[in-house]
VEXVOMI-298641 format. One line per field, with one value per residue: residue number from 1; residue in one letter; x, y, z of N, C-alpha, C in turn. Coordinates in steps of 0.001 Angstrom, whole numbers, plus 524288, in hexadecimal, padded with zeros to 5 digits. Atoms other than C-alpha are relative to their C-alpha. Layout:
k NUM  ...
r A  ...
n.xx X  ...
n.yy Y  ...
n.zz Z  ...
ca.xx X  ...
ca.yy Y  ...
ca.zz Z  ...
c.xx X  ...
c.yy Y  ...
c.zz Z  ...
//
This chain:
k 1  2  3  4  5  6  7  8  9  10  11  12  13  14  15  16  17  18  19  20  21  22  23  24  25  26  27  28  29  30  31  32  33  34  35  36  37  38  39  40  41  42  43  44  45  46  47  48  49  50  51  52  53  54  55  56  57  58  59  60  61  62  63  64  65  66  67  68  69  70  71  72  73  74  75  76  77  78  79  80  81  82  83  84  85  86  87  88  89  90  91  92  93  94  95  96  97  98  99  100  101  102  103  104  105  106  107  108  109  110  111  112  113  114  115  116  117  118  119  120  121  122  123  124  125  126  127  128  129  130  131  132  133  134  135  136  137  138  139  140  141  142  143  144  145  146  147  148  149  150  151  152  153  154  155  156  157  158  159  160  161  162  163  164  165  166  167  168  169  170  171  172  173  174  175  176  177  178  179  180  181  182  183  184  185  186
r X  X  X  X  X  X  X  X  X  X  X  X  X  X  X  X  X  X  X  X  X  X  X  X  X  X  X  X  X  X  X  X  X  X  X  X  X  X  X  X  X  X  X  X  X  X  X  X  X  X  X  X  X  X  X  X  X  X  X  X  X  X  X  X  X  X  X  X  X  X  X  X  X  X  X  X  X  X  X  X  X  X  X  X  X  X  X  X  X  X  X  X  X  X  X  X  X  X  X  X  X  X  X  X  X  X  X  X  X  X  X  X  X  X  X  X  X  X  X  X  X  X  X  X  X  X  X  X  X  X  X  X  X  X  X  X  X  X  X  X  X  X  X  X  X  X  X  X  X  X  X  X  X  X  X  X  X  X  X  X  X  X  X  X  X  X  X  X  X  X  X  X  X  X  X  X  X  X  X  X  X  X  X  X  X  X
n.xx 804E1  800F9  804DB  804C8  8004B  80683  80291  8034D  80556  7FECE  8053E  800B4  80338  803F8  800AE  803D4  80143  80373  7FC38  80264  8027B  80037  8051A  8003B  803C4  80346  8020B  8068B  80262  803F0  803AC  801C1  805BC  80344  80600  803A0  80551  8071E  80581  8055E  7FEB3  80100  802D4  7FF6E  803A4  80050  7FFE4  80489  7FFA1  7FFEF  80486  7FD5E  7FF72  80207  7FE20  7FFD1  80584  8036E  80227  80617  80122  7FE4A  7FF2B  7FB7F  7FDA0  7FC7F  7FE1F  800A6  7FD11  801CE  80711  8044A  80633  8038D  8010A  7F95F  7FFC5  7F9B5  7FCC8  7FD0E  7FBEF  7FD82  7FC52  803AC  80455  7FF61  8062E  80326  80500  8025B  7FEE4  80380  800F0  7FC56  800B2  7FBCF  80159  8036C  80257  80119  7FC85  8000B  7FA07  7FBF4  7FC1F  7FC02  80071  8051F  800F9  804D5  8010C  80396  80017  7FC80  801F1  7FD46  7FB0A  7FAB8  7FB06  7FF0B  7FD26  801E6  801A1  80624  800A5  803E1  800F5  80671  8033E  7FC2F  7FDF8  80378  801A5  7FB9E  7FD80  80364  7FFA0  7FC32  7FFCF  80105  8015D  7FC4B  8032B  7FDC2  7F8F6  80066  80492  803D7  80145  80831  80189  803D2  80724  80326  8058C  804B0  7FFA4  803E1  80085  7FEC7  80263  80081  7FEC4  802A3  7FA6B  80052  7FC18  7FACD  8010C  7FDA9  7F917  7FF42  7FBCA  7FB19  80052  7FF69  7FBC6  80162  8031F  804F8  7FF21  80139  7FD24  80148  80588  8011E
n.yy 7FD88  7FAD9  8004F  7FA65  7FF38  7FEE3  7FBF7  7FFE9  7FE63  7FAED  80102  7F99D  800FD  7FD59  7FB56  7FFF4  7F9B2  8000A  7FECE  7FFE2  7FBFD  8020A  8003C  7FF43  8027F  7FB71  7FF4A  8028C  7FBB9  7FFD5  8013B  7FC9A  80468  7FA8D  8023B  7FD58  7FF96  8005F  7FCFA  803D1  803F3  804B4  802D1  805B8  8023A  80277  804FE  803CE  8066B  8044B  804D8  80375  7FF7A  8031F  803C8  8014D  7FCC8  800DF  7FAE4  7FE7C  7FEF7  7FD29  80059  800D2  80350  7FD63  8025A  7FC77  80070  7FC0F  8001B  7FBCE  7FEEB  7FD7D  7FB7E  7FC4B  7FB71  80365  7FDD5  80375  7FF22  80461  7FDB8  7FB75  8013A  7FDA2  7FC65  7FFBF  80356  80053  804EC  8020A  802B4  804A0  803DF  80442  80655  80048  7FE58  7FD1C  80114  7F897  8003C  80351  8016B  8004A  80614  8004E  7FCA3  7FFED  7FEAE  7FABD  7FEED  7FAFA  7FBE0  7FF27  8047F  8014B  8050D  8007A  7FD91  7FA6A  7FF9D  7FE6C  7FBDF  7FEF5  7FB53  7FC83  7FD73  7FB9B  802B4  8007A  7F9D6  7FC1C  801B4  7FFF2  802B3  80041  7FF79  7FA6B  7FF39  7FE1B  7FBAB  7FEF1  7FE12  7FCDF  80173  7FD80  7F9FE  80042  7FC54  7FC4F  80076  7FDD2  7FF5A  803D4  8009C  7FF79  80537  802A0  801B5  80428  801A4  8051E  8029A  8004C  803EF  7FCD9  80170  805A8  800A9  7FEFC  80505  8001A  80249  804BB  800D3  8033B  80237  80422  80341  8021A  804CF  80693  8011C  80449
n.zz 800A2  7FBAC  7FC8F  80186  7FB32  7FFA5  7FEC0  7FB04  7FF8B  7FCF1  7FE12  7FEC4  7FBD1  7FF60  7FB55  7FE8D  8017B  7FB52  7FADD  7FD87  7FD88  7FB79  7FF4C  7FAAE  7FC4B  7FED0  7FA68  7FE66  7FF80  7FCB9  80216  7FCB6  8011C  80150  7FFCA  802FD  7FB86  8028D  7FDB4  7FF02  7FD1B  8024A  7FB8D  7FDF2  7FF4D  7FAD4  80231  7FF2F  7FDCD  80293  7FF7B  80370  807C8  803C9  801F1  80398  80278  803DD  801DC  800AF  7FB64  7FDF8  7FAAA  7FF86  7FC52  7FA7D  7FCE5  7FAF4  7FA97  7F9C2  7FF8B  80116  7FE02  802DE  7FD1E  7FFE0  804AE  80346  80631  802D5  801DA  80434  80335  80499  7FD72  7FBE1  7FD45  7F952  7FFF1  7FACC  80082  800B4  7FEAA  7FFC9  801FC  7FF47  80149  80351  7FB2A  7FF94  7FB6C  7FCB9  7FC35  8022F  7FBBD  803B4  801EF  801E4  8065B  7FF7B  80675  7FF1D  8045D  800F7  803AE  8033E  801E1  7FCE5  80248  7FCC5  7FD76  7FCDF  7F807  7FE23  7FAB1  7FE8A  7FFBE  7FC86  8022D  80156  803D2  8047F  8027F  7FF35  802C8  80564  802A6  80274  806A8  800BE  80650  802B4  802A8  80595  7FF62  80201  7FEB5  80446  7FE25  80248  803B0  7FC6C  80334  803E0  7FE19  80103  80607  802AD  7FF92  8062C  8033E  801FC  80541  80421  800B0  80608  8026B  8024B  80549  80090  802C6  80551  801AD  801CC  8035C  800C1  80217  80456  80362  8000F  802C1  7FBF5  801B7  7FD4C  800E1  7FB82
ca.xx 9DF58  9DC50  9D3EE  9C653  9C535  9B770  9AFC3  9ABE6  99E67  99E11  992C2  98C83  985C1  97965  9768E  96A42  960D5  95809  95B6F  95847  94D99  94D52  94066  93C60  935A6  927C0  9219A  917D4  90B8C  90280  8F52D  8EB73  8DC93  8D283  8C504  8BAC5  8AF27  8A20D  89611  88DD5  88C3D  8893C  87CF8  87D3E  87241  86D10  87058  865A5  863BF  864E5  85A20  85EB1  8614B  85B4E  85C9D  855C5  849BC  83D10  83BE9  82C75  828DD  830F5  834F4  841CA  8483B  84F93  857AA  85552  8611D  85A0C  84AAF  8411E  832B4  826AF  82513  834C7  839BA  84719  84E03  853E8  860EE  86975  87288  8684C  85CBE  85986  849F9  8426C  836A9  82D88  82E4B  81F38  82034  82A9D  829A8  8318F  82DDF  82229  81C43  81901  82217  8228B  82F7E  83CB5  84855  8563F  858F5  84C08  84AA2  8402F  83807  83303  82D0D  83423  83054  83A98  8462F  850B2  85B60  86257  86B93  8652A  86480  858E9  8593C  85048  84B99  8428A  83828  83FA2  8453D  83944  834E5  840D8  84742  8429C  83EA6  848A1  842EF  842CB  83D16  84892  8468D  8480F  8563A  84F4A  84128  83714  8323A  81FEB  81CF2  81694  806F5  80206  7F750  7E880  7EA26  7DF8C  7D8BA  7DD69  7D4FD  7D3D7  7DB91  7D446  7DE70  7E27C  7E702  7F2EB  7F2D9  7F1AA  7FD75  8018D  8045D  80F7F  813F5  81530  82417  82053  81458  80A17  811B2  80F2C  81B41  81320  80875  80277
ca.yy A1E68  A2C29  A2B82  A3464  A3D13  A3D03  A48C6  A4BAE  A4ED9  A5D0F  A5CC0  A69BF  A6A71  A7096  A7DB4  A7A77  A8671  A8269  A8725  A7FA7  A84D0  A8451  A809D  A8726  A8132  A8349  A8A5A  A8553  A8AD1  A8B16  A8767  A90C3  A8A07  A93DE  A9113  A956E  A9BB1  A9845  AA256  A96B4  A8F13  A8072  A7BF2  A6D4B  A6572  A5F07  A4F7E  A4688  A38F0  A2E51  A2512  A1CDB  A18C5  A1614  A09B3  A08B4  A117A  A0C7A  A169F  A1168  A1196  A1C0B  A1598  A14C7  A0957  A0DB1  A0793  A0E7C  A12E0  A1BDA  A1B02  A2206  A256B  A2748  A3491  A3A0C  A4245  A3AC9  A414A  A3849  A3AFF  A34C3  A37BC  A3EBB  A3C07  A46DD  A480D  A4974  A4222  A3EBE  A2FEF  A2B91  A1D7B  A11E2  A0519  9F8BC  9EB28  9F113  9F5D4  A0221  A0620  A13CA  A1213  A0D8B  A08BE  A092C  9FB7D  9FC0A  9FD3B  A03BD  A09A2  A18C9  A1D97  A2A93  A3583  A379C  A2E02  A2824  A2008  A170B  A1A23  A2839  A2A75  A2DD3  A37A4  A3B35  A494E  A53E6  A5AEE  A6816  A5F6A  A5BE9  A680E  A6D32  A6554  A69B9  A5FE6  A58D2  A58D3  A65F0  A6B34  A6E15  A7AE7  A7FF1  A8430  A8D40  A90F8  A93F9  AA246  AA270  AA7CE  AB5B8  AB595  ABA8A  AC293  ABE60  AB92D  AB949  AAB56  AA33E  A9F84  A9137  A8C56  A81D1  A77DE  A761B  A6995  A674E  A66CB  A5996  A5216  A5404  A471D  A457C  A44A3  A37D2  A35E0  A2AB9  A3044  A2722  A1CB6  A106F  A0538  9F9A8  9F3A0  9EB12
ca.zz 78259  7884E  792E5  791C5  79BF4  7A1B7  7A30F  7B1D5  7B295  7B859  7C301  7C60A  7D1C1  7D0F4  7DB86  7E13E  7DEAC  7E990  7F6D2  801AF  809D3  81907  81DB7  82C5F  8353A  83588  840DD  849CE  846E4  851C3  84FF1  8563B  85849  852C5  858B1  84F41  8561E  85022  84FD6  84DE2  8586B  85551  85C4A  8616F  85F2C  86A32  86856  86569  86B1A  86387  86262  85629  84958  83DAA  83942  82E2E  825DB  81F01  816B7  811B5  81D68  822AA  82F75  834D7  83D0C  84A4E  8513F  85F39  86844  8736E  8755F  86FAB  87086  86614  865DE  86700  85CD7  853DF  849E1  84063  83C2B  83079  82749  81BF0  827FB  83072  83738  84431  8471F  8518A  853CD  8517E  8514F  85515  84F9E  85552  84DF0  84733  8550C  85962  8665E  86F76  873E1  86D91  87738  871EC  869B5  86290  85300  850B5  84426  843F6  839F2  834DC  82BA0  823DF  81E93  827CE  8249A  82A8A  83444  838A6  84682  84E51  85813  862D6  86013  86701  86384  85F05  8547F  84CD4  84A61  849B1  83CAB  82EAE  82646  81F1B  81117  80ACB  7FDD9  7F4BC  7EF66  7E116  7DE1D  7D452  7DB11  7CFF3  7CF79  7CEEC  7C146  7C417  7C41D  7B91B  7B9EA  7B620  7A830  79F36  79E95  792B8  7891B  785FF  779D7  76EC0  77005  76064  7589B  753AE  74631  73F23  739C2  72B9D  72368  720A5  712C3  70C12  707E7  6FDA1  6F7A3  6FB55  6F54B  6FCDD  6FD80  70340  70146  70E06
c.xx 7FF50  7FBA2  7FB63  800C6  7F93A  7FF57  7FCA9  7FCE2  7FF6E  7F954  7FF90  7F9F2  7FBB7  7FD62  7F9CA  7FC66  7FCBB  80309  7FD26  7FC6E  7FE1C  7F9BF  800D9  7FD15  7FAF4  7FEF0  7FC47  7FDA9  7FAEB  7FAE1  7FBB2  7F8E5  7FC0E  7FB23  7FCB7  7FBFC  7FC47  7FBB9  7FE6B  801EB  7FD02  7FB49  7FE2A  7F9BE  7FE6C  80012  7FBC6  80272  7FE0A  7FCF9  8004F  800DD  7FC44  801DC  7FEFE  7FA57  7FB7C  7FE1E  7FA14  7FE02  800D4  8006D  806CB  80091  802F7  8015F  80058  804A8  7FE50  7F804  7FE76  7F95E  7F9FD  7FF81  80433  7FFC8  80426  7FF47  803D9  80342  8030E  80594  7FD1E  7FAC9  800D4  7FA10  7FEC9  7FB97  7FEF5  7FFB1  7F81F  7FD15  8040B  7FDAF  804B3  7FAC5  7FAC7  7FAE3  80294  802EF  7FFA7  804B1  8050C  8024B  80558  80254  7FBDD  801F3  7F9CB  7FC9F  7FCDF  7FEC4  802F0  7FD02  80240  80590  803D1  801A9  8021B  8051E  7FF5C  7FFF5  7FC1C  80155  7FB84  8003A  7FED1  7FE84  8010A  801CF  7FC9C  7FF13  8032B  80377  7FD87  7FF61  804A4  7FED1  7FD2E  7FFC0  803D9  7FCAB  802A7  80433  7FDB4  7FA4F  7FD53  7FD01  7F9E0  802CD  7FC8C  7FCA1  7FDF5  7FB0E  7FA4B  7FEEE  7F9FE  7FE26  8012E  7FBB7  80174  8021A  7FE27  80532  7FFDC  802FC  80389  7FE55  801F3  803F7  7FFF5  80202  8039F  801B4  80261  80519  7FF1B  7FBF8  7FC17  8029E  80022  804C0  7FD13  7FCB6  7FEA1  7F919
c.yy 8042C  7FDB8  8051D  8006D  80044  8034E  80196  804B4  80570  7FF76  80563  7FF19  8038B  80344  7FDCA  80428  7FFDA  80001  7FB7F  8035D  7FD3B  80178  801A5  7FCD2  80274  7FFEB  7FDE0  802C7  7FEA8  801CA  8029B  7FB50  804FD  7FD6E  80418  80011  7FF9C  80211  7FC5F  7FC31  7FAFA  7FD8F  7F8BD  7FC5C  7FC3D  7F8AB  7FE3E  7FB7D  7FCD7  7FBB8  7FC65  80181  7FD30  7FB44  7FE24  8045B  7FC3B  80341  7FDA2  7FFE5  803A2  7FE87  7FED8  7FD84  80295  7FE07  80519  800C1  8027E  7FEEF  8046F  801BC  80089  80433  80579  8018A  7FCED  801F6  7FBB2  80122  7FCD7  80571  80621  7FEFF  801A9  802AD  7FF48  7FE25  7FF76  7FA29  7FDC8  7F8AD  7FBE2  7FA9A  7FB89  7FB14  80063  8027A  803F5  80124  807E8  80242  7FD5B  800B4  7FFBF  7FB75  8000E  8030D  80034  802C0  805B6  800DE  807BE  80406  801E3  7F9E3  7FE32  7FBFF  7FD7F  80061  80695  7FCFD  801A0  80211  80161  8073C  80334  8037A  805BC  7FEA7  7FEAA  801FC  802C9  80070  8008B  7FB30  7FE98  800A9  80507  8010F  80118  80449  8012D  80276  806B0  80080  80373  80596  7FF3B  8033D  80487  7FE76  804CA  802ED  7FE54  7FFA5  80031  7FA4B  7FDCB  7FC18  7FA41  7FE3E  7FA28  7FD9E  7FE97  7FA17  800A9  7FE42  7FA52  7FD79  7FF8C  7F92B  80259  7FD39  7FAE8  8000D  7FB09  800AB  7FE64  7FB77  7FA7A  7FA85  7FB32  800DE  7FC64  7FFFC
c.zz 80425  80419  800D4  80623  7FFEC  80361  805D6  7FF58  80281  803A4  801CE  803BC  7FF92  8050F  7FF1D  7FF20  8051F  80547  8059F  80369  80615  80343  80638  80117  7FF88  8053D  802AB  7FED9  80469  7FECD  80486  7FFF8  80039  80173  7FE2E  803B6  7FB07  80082  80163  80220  7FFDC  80470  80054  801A0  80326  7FDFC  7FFA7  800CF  7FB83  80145  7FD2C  7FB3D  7FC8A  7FCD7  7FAFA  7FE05  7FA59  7FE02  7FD5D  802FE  80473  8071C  80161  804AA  801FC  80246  80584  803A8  80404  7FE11  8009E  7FFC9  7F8B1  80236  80060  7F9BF  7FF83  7FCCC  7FF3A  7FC14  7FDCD  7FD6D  7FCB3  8047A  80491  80279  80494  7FE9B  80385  7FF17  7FFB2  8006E  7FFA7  7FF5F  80457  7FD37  7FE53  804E9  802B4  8054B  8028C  7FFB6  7FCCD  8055A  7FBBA  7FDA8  7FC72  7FA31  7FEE7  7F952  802C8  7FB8B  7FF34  7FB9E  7FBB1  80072  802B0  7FFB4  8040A  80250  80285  80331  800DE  80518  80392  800AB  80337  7FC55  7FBCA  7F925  7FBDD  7FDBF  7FC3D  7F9A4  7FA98  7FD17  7FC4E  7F91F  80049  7FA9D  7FDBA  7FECF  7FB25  8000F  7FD5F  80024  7F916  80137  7FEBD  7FAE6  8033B  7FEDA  7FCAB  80181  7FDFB  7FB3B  7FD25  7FF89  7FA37  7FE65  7FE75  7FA8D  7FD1A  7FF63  7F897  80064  7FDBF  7FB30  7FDF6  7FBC4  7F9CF  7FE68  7FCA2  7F8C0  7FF56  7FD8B  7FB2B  7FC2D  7FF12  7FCC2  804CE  7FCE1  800CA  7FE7F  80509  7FF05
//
């Protein structure tokens, strides 16, 4: 029996088309520090002292519980600051235990009454005078997106005559679909 010859495979090497490509180094780049000058210069509000927190608000009553850290006076000026809760006030009258007091000491919860809404966790600052005055009201009229224009004034019309109010006219019957023919008798 012949022996088959077998067919060697021809392999064909495939030319790359892509070339390598030799990457440089990159350069340092040195980082310069640009200080921006600012016309406007940022003015620094003088700190306030901390007198406490609110601990809790009766809003029908509009009084707010305080826990006291620095002593304060009837009489001082506190702005009461929050998250959405931001007014000035003159302190008028302190409460401890349902009785009437001059003087707080720091430790002391106490009750003020307030003027507007404060939540709890605002702070309470001790103000000055400058400050009362000083802070527009926080609620403000919305105004119309689209204000209404006056009609012009007319000039001096003639007086109108009085109109005889009329009736309306009265209702038509309606015809009879049967006739006058009557099914029942009761």
């Amino acid at each position: 029996m012949p022996k088959k010859k077998k067919k060697a495979k021809k392999v064909i090497a495939k030319k790359s088309t892509k070339k390598a490509i030799k990457m440089k180094p990159a350069k340092a780049v040195k980082k310069t520090k640009v200080k921006a000058k600012s016309k406007i210069q940022a003015v620094k509000a003088p700190k306030e002292k901390v007198l406490g927190r609110v601990e809790h608000f009766f809003d029908k009553i509009s009084v707010a519980a305080i826990s006291v850290k620095a002593p304060f006076k009837v009489g001082d000026i506190i702005h009461i600051k929050g998250h959405t809760t931001d007014f000035v006030q003159r302190v008028d009258s302190i409460q401890i235990e349902h009785e009437s007091v001059a003087k707080v000491k720091k430790g002391d919860d106490i009750g003020i009454k307030v003027k507007e809404y404060a939540r709890q966790h605002d702070m309470v600052y001790l103000s000055n005078e400058k400050e009362l005055g000083a802070r527009p009201a926080t609620t403000a009229i919305q105004q119309p997106m689209f204000p209404t224009v006056p009609a012009p004034k007319a000039a001096v019309a003639a007086p109108v005559k009085p109109v005889a109010p009329t009736r309306p006219p009265a209702p038509q019957p309606k015809a009879d679909p049967y006739g006058g023919k009557k099914f029942f008798s009761f």
